[in-house]
N, C-alpha and C positions, 0 to 999 in steps of 0.2 A: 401342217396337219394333213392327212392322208385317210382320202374319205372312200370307204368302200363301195361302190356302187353295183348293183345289178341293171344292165341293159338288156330293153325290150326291142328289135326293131321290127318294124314291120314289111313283109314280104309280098312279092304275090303269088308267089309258090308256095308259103308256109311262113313259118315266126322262125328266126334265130336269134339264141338265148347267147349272148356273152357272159361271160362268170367271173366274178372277182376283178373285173375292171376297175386299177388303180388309178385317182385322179390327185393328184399334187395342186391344192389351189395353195396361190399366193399369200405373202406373209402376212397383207393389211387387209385380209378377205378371207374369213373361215367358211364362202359358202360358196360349192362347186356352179357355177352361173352356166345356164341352159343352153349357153354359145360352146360350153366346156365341154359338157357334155354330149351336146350334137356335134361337138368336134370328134370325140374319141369314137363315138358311133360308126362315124362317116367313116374315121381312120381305120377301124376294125373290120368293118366292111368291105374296105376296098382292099384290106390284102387278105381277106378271103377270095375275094375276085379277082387278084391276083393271084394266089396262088393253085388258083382253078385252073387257069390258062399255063401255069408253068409246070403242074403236075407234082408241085413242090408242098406238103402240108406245112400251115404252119408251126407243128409242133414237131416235125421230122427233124433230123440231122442233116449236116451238111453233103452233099452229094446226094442223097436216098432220091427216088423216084417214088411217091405213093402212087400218082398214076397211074403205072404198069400195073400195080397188085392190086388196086382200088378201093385200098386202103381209107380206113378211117383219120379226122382230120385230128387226132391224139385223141387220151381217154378223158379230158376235160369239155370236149364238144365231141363225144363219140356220135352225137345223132345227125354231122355235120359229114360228108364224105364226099370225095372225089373219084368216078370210077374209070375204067381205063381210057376213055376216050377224055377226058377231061373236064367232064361235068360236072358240075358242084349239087351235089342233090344235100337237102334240109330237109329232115324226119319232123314234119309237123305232129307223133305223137307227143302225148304228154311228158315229159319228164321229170320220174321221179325225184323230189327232193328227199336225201338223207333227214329222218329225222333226229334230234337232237336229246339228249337227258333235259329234265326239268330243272330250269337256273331259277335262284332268289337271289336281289340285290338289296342291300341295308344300304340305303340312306340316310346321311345326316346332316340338319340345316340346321342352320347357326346365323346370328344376329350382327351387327354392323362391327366391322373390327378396322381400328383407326390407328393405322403400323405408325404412328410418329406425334408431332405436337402442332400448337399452334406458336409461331415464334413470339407471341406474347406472353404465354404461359411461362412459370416458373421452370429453370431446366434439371433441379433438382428433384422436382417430382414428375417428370416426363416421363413418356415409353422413351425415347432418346436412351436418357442416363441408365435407365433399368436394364437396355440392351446393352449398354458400357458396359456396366455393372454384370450382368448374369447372363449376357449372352442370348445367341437365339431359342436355345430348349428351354428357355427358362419359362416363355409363358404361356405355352401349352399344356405344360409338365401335367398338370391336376384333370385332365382330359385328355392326354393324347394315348391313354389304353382302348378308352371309349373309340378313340374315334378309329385307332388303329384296326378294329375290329368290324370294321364296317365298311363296306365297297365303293361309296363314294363320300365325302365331305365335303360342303359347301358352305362358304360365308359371304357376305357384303363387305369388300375392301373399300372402307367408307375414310380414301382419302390417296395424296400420291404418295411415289416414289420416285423422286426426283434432285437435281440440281438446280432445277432454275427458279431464281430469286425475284421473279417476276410475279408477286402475290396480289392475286387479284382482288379489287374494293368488295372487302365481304365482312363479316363480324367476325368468323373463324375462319382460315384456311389453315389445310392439313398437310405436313409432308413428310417423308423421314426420307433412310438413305436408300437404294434397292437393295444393300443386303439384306435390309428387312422383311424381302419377302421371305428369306428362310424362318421367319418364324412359322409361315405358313409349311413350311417342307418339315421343320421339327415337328410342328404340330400333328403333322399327317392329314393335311387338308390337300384336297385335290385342285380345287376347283374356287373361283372369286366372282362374284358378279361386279361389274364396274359403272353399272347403273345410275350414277345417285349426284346429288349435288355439291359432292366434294371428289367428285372423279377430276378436276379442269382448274382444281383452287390457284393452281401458277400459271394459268395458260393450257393450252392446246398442246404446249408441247411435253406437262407434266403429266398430262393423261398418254401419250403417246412412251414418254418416259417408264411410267406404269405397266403399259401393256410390256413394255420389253424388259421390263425387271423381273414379272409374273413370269413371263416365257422362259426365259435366262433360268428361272427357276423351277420350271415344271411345271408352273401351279395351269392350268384351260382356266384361260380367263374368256371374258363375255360380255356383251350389255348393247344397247342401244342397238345398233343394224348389225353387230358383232355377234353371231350368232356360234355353237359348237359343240359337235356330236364325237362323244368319247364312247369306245367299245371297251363294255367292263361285261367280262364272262359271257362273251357273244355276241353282249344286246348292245344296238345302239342305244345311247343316250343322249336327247336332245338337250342342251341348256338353251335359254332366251332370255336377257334382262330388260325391262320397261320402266320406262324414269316417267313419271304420272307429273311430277311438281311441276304448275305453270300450264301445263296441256290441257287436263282432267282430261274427260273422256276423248280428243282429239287423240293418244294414244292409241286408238283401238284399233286404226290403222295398221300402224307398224305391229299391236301386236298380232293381228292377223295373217301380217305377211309372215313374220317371224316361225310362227309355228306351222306354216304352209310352207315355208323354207327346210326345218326341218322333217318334215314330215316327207318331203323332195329327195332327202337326204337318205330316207331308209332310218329316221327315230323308228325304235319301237317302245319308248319311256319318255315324255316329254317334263320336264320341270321348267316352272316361269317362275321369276324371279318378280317384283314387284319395288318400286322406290317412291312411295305414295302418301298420303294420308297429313294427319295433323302432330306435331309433335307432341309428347306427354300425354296425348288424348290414349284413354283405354278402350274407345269401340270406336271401330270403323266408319266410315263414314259412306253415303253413297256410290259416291265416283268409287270408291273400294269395291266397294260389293259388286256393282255392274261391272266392272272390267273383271274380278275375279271371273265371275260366273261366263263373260263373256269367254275368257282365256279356255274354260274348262268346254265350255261346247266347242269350241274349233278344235278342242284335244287333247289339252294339258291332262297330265294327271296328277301333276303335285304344285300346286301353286303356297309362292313363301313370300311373305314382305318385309318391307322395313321403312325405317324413317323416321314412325314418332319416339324412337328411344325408349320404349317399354312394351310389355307383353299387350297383347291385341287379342281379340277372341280368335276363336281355331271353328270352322265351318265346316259340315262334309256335303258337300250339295252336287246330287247325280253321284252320288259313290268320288266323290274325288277332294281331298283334304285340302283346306284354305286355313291358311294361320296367317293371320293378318298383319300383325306387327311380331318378328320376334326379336324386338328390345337391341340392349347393346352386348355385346363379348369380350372380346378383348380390344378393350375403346381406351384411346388415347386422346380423345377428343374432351372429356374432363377428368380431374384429378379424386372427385369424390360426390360420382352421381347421387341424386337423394332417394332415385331408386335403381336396386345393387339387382333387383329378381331378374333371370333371364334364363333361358333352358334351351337345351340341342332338343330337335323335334326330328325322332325318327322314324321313318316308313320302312318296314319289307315289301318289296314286289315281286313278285310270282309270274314265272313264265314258263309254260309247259313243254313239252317234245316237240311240238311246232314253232314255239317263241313266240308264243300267242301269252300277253299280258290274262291273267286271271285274276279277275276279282277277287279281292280282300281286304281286310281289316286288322289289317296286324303294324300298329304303333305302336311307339314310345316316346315319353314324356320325359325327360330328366330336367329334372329341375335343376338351376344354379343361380351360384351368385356371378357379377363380373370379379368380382377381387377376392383372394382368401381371406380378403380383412375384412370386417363388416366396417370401419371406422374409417377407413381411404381405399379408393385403389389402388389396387398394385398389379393391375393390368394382365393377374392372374385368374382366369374363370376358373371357379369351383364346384362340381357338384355338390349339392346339399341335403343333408338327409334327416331323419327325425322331426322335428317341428317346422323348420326351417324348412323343407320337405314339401310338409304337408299347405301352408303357410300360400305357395307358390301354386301349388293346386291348387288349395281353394282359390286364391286372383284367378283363375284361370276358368274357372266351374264359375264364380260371379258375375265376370263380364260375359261369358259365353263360353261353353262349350260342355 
């Protein structure tokens, strides 16, 4: 990933701005680390200061003298100049930044999706055979207008994608093949959180498996100290996933660093991710609440969870939307949950000619089921309309919101 940075250094002649400084962090580390970055500093610096002494700009041609003419150092640091004796003078006025047209991004989060089986499970009725059978467009098909239509997509990839037959002592573990992530690329999902307690079901090396199946396939995956900032129509966008189960609040740590990491980064959208709570339970619980609420004052503006398998209330506290459980999606993790409710919960964001986030209030609700069937899963989520509809709102208005 290739993280854009603006550098500030400080002078004691004045301030020099670098612009659009590319940083290439490493494959098992999405996050530019502060040695990185006072590495390119330093590197950028010093061949300004070399090319002070050789009279050479560093955006000139090969041969040219700026020097002689004293000449500006190119039109990307015009405030930066060498004049004919070899002086490097820094224009400590201000410089204007171009302002921008006003961007909206649509967001859409989606609830735990489980690409494979448990090898105790029947293989007749698996995600396995259904991808035999129908391929990877198959189980997006009833969603993937929706989602095509919207600027980012995010789920809970609540399991691996892996080879290794090393399953760990659990009551479930999850796996399928990695071409399974294309259901995620059919789908038009951008992005996975890997947060949750079936990211590791084979081992260390199934989660590691995962991360390079997602990548292999496009999908910005995420979770625990794996942190990652996508530029969708200018703006960064921070993701951060937080695995709560086992810790409770002892999390708050990491997720502090997390969104001080990206925030490091140049996020101007932050989304947390959340793997928390009780299973089948419909309201939150406290460790829920305070780490939400925590997440939102250090920054977040879109906080999502998962884990108990069904819908959770949805909060707006300080202007920023908390949906606490959103249920299961395309779950391979049972053949015929006894509840099918589950909905994509979308946000627009508003950022104006400075890319300054603006307050608002503009969601959506679509309700679904996981399966087109109401009688089994068939690992296909459905929007729902009419009664069935309405049904899924009200759950939603009763426990909260």
């Amino acid at each position: 990933m290739v993280v854009s940075v603006l550098f500030v250094i400080g002078a004691t002649a004045g301030v020099l701005l670098i612009k659009n400084k590319l940083i290439k962090t490493s494959d098992d580390d999405t996050t530019a680390t502060t040695s990185e970055i006072n590495d390119a500093t330093t590197n950028e610096a010093g061949l300004a200061e070399s090319n002070a002494d050789s009279g050479t700009p560093d955006s000139g041609t090969p041969g040219s003298d700026a020097a002689d003419s004293g000449t500006d150092l190119g039109s990307e640091n015009s405030h930066v100049s060498v004049d004919a004796a070899g002086n490097l003078t820094i224009n400590t006025n201000t410089v204007e930044t171009a302002k921008s047209e006003p961007v909206s991004l649509l967001v859409s989060s989606m609830g735990d999706c489980t690409l494979g089986t448990d090898k105790n499970f029947s293989y007749s009725s698996s995600v396995n055979a259904y991808y035999s059978k129908n391929g990877a467009a198959y189980f997006f098909q009833n969603v993937k207008p929706i989602l095509e239509a919207d600027d980012l997509s995010i789920v809970n990839m609540e399991g691996t994608l892996t080879t290794s037959n090393t399953r760990m002592d659990k009551t479930f573990a999850f796996k399928g093949d990695a071409e399974f992530a294309n259901i995620l690329v059919e789908g038009s999902v951008e992005a996975a959180n890997l947060a949750n307690n079936h990211s590791k079901d084979y081992g260390e090396v199934s989660y590691t498996d995962t991360i390079a199946a997602l990548d292999a396939a496009g999908i910005v995956n995420f979770g625990y100290d794996r942190i990652a900032v996508m530029e969708i129509k200018g703006i960064k966008v921070g993701l951060c996933g937080i695995y709560e189960l086992g810790s409770g609040m002892g999390c708050a740590t990491q997720l502090k660093t997390n969104i001080a990491l990206l925030k490091q980064q140049g996020a101007q959208l932050i989304i947390v991710n959340f793997h928390w709570g009780i299973e089948r339970e419909y309201s939150p619980n406290s460790t829920q609440t305070s780490l939400a609420h925590i997440a939102v004052d250090e920054g977040a503006n879109l906080v999502i969870g998962h884990h108990p398998h069904v819908l959770q209330s949805i909060e707006k506290y300080n202007g920023v939307y908390i949906c606490y459980s959103m249920g299961n999606f395309c779950f391979g993790g049972n053949s015929n949950p006894s509840d099918k409710d589950t909905m994509i919960f979308q946000q627009t964001f508003h950022f104006d000619e400075n890319q300054e986030l603006v307050p608002s209030d503009e969601i959506n609700i679509i309700p679904c089921r996981v399966s087109a069937h109401t009688g089994y899963n068939d690992y296909c989520p459905t929007p729902v309309d009419g009664a069935d509809a309405e049904r899924v709102l009200g759950k939603l208005k009763r426990i909260g919101w």
